[in-house]
N, C-alpha and C positions, 0 to 999 in steps of 0.2 A: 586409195591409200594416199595420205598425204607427203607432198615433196617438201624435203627440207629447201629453204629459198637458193640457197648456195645453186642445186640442181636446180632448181625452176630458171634460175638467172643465165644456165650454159644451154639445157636440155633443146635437143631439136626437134621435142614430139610434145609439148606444152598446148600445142592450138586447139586439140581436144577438153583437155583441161578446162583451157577458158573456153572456149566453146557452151561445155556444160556449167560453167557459170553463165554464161548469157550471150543467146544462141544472134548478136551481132558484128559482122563480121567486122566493119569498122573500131568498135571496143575489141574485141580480139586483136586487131591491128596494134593497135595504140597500145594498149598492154605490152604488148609483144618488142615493143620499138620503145619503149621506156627500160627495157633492159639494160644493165643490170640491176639493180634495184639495193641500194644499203640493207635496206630494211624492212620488215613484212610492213609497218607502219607506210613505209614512204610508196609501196607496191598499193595496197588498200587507195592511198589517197590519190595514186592516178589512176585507178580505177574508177573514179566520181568524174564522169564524161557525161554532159550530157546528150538524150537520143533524138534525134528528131522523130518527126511523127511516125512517118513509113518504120522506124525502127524500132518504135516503140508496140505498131502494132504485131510488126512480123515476129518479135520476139514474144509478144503474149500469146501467139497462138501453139508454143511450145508450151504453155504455162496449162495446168489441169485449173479445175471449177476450183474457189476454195471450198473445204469440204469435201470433195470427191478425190477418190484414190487415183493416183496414176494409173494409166494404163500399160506403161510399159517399163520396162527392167533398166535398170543400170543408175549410175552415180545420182542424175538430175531427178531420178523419179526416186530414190533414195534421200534424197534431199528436200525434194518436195512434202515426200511422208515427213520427216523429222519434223518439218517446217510449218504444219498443221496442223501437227498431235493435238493443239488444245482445242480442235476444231469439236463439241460434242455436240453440237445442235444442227445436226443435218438438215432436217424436214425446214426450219428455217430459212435455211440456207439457201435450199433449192430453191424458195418462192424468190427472195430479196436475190437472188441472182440472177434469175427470169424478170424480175421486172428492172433490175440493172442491165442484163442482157441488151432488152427490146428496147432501152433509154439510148444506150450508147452502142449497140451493135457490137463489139466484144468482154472478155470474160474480165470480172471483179481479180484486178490484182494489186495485192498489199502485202507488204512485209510481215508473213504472218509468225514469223520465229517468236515466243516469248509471250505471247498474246492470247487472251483465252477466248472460247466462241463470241461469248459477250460481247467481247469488246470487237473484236473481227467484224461482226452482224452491226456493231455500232454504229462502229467507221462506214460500213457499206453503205446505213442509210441516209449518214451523213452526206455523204456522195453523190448521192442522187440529186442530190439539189443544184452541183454544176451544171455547166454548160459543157457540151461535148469537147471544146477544144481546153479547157480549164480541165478537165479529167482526162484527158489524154497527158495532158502537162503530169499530172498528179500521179498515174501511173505509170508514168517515163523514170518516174523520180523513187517510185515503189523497187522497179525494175534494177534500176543503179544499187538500192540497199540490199535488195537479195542477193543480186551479182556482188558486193563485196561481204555480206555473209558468207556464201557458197566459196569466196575466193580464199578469206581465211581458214574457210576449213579443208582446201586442197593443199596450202603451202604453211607449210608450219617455218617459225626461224631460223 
């Protein structure tokens, strides 16, 4: 359920919240320490942190395949579903993520709100053409736009 910011900006039980926006503890920090916040707008923009490596992987590994269902219940795997929906081309998916997998050693992650498989399977193959520390960059930066999607939709104005 979302907090009005008024609450978000007093409450002393938030870190779950952000948390299931993006599961690093440093961003949770910072967040948390930019309180109070005027406005959802000014909340949003200091959430655009960016992760270093170690954070960008540790939090992909909370992140599901794109295309595959979460496996487990609650806000982040509610959000993940929503965040996929146009995902239709499974069988696709699975090869260009196995052979993204075996390139870069973790999971294909993009902002996928708004996006339809096409274009998802696009971007992926596009991808494949960096170099591991260039894709890590790219999904650092994927990881910041989910985290302030997911943050708009816990804190409403």
């Amino acid at each position: 359920m979302p907090l009005p910011l008024t609450e978000f900006n007093t409450a002393d039980d938030v870190r779950a919240t952000l948390t299931a926006c993006l599961a690093v503890p440093r961003w949770v920090d910072a967040v948390l320490a930019g309180r109070p916040y005027d406005t959802r707008s000014a909340l949003l923009a200091a959430a655009d942190i960016p992760l270093s490596p170690g954070e960008v992987r540790a939090a992909m590994a909370a992140h599901p395949r794109i295309g595959e269902k979460p496996k487990d219940a609650g806000t982040e795997a509610d959000w993940s579903r929503s965040e996929q929906s146009g995902v239709d081309n499974a069988d696709e998916f699975a090869a260009a993520n196995a052979q993204y997998e075996a390139k870069f050693g973790h999971v294909y992650l993009v902002c996928a709100s708004g996006r339809s498989g096409e274009e998802l399977l696009k971007i992926l193959r596009s991808r494949l053409d960096n170099d591991p520390a260039t894709e890590l960059a790219v999904a650092g930066r994927e990881l910041i736009k989910i985290a302030e999607l997911r943050l708009a939709k816990a804190v409403t104005e």
